[in-house]
C-alpha positions as CSV (number, residue, x, y, z in Angstrom):
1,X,-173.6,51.4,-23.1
2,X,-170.1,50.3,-21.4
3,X,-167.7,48.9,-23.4
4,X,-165.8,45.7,-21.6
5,X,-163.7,42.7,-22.3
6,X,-164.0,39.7,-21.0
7,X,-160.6,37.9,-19.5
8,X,-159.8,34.9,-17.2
9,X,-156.4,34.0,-15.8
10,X,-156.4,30.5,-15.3
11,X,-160.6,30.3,-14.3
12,X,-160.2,33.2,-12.5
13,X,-162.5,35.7,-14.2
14,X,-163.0,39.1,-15.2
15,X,-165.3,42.0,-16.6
16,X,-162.1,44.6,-17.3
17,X,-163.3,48.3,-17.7
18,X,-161.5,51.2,-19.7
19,X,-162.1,54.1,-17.2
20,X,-158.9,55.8,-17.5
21,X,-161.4,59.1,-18.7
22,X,-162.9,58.6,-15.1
23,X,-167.0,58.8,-17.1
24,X,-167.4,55.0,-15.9
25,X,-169.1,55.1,-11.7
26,X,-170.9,51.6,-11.1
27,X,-172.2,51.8,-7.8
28,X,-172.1,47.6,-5.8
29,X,-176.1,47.1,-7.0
30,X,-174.8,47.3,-10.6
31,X,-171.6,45.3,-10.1
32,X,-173.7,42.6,-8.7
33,X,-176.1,42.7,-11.3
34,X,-173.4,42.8,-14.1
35,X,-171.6,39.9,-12.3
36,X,-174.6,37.8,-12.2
37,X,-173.8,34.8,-14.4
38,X,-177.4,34.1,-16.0
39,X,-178.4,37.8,-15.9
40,X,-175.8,39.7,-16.6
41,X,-171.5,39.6,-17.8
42,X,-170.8,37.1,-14.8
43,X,-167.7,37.5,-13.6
44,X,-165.5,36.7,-10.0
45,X,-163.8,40.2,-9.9
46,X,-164.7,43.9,-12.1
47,X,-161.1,45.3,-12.5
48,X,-161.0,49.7,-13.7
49,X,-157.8,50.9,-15.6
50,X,-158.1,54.6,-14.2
51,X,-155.8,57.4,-14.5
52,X,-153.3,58.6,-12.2
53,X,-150.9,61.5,-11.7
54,X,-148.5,60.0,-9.2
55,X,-144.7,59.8,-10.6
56,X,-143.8,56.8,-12.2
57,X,-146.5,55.1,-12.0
58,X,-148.9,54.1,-15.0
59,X,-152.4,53.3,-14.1
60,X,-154.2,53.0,-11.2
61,X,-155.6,49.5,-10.9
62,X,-159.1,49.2,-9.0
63,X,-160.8,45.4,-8.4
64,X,-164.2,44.7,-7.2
65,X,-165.2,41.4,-6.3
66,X,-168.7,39.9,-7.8
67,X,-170.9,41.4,-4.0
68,X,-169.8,44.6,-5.3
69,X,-167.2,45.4,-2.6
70,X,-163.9,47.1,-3.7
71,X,-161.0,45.1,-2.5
72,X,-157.1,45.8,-2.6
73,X,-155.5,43.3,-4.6
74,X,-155.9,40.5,-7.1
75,X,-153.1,38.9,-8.7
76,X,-154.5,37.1,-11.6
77,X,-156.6,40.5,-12.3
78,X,-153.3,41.6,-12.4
79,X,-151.8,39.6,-15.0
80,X,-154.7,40.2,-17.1
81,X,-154.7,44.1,-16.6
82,X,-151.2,43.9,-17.9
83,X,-151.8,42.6,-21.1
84,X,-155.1,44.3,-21.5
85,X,-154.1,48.0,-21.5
86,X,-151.2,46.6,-23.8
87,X,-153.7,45.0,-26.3
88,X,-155.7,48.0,-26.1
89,X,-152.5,50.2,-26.8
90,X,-153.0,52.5,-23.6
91,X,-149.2,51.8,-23.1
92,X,-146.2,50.4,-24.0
93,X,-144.4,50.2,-21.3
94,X,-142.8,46.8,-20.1
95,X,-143.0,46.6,-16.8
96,X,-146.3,48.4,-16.2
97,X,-146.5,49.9,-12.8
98,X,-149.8,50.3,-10.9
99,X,-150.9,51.4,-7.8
100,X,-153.6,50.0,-5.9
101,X,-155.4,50.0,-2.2
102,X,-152.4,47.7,-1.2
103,X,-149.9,50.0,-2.5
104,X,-147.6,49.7,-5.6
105,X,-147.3,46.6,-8.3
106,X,-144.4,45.9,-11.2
107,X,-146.0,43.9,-13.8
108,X,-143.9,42.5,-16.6
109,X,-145.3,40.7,-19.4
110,X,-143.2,38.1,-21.1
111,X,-142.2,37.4,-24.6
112,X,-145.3,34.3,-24.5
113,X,-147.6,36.6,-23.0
114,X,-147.5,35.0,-19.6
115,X,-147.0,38.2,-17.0
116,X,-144.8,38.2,-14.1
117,X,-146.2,39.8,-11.1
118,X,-144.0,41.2,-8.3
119,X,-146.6,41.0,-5.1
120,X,-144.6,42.9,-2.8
121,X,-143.3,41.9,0.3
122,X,-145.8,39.9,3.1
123,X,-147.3,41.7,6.1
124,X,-147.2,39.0,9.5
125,X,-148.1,41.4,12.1
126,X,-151.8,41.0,13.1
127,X,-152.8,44.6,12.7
128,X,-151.8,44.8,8.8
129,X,-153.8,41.3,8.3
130,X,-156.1,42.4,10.0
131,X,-155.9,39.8,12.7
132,X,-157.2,40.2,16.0
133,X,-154.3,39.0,17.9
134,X,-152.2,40.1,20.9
135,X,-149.5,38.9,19.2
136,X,-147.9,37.5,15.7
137,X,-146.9,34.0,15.4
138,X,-147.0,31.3,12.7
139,X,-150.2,29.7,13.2
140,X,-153.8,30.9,15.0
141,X,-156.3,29.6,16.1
142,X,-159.6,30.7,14.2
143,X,-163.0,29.1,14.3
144,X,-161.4,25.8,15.8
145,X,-159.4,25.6,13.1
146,X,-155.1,25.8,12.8
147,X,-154.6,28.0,10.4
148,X,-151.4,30.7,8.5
149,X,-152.6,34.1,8.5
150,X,-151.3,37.2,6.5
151,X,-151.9,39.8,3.7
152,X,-150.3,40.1,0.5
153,X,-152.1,43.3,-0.2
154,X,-155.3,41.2,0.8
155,X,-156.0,39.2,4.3
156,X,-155.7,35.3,3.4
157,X,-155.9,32.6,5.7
158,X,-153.7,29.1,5.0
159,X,-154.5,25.8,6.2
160,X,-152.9,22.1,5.6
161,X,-155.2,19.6,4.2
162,X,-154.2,15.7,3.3
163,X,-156.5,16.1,0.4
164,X,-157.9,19.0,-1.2
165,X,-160.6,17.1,-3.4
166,X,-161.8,15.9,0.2
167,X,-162.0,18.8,1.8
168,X,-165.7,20.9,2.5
169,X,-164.4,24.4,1.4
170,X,-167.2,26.4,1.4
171,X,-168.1,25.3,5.0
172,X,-164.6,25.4,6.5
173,X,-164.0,29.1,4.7
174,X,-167.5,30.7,5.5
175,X,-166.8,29.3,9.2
176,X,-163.4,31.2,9.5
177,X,-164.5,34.0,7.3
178,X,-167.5,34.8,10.2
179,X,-165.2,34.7,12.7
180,X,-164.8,37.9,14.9
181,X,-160.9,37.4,15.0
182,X,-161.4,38.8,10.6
183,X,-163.0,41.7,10.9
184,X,-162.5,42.8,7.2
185,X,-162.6,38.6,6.5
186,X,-160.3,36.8,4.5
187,X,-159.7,34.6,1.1
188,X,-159.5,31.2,2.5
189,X,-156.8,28.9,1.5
190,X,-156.6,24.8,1.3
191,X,-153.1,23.7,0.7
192,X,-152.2,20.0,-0.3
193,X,-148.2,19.5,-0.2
194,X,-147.0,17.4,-3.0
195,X,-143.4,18.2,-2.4
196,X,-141.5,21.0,-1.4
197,X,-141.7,23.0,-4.7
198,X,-145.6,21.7,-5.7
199,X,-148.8,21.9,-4.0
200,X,-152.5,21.7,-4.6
201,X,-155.0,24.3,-3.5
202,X,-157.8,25.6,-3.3
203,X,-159.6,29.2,-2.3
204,X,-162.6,30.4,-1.6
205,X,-162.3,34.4,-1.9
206,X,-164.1,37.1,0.2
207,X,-167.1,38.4,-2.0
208,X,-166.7,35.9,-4.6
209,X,-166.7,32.3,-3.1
210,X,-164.6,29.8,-4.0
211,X,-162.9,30.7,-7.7
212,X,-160.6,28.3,-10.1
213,X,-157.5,30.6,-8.9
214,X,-156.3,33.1,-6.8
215,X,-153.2,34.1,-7.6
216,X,-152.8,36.1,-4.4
217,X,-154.0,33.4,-2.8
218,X,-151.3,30.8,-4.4
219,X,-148.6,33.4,-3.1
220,X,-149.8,33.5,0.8
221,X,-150.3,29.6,0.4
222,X,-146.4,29.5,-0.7
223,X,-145.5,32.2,1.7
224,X,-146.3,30.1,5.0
225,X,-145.5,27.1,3.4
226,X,-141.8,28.2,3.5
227,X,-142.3,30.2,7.2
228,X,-143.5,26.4,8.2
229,X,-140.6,25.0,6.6
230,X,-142.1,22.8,4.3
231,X,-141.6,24.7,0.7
232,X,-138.7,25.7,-1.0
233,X,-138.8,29.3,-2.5
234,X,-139.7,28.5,-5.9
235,X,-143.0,26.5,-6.1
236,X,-145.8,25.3,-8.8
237,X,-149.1,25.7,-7.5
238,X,-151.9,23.7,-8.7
239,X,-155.1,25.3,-8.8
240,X,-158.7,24.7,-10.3
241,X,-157.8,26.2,-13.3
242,X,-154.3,25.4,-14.0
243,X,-151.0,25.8,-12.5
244,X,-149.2,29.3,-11.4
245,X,-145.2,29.8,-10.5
246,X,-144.2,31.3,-7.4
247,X,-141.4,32.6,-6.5
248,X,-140.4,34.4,-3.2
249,X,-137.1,35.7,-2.7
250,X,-134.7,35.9,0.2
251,X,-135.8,39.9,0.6
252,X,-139.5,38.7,1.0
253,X,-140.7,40.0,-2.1
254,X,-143.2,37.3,-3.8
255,X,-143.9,36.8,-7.4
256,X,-146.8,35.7,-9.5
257,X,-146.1,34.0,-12.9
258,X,-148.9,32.6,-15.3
259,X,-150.9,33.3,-17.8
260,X,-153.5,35.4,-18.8
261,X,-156.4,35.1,-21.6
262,X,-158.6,37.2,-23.8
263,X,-162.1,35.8,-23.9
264,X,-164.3,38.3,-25.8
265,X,-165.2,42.0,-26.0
266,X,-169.1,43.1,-25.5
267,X,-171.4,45.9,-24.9
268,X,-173.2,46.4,-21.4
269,X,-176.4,48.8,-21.1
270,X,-176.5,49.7,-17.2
């Protein structure tokens, strides 16, 4: 039996895993199975807390989406890892740093349990997306459609809609995602500008489909929102499942506010 709780941060949901022993090895049939929503826990993203011995740095952070493919970043996971392995009195340090595929995260929980996030800084150029592009500019051209493109520790693409209640997501995203130009794919992103510091959006996510947040996702939405011109640096997005702050400095480092939820603790057999 595996012992799990059960968290969301803002829809965005999660089976999260005390590995930090390293007895815990769930190879992508059982993820898929255990993410299965009338069969199994059901869940967009598994997140592992797992031990580390790099300096200064807390836990290593490992997400896998709901196909059962690891992936290198997830910001609302994030938030939620924080307060978990605070909860569960594995630290108490405030920030909490991790490291993950994408590199190193701060993660700073605040005094109403919301939890701070600092992303990191952007990658543009084509071969850190990946992107296959001769060379970096604002906007592609992917699958006939105009489009942002960057990672934020994951690839995400970012395109300008009128209305995002309007707009056929799945069908736009799975286009873009299949397109030779993503070889590793990408979360898809449908931004509505309200003003320049509020904006809809929507995401459909690489391995999971389209989720009530993304919090990376919000932050490369903001990101080329700003590069475009049309967003100042601190902005409310409005997602499926509630609203997340955003703030990206003048040194290019992003951050993820919002909040981040307990929803129960179970028992697995796998």
């Amino acid at each position: 039996m595996i012992n799990f709780t059960k968290m969301h941060g803002l829809g965005n949901d999660f089976m999260v895993i005390d590995n930090t022993l390293g007895a815990i090895t769930l190879s992508a049939e059982q993820i898929i199975t255990l993410a299965h929503r009338h069969f199994g826990v059901g869940f967009d993203q598994l997140l592992m807390v797992e031990s580390t011995t790099t300096p200064g740095v807390d836990f290593r952070y490992v997400i896998y989406n709901a196909d059962g493919t690891e992936v290198e970043q997830c910001g609302n996971g994030a938030r939620c890892f924080a307060r978990f392995v605070t909860a569960k009195g594995l630290t108490a340090n405030n920030p909490i740093n991790v490291e993950t595929r994408a590199g190193l995260m701060s993660l700073f929980i605040n005094e109403d349990n919301t939890v701070q996030v600092d992303m990191g800084k952007p990658n543009f150029q084509p071969i850190g997306i990946p992107l296959h592009s001769n060379q970096q500019a604002t906007t592609y051209q992917v699958a006939g459609y105009e489009l942002g493109a960057l990672s934020i520790g994951n690839p995400h693409c970012v395109l300008l809609v009128d209305d995002v209640n309007t707009v056929d997501v799945a069908n736009i995203a799975q286009q873009i995602q299949q397109s030779e130009l993503l070889p590793n794919q990408a979360n898809i992103g449908f931004m509505q500008i309200l003003s320049n510091n509020e904006i809809n959006l929507r995401v459909y996510e690489r391995g999971a489909g389209e989720t009530l947040a993304c919090g990376s996702g919000a932050c490369a939405a903001v990101i080329h929102g700003v590069k475009l011109g049309l967003l100042d640096s601190t902005v409310i997005a409005h997602l499926r499942g509630g609203d997340a702050l955003i703030e990206y400095t003048e040194d290019e480092h992003v951050f993820l506010s919002g909040p981040a939820q307990f929803v129960y603790e179970g028992q697995v057999e796998i």
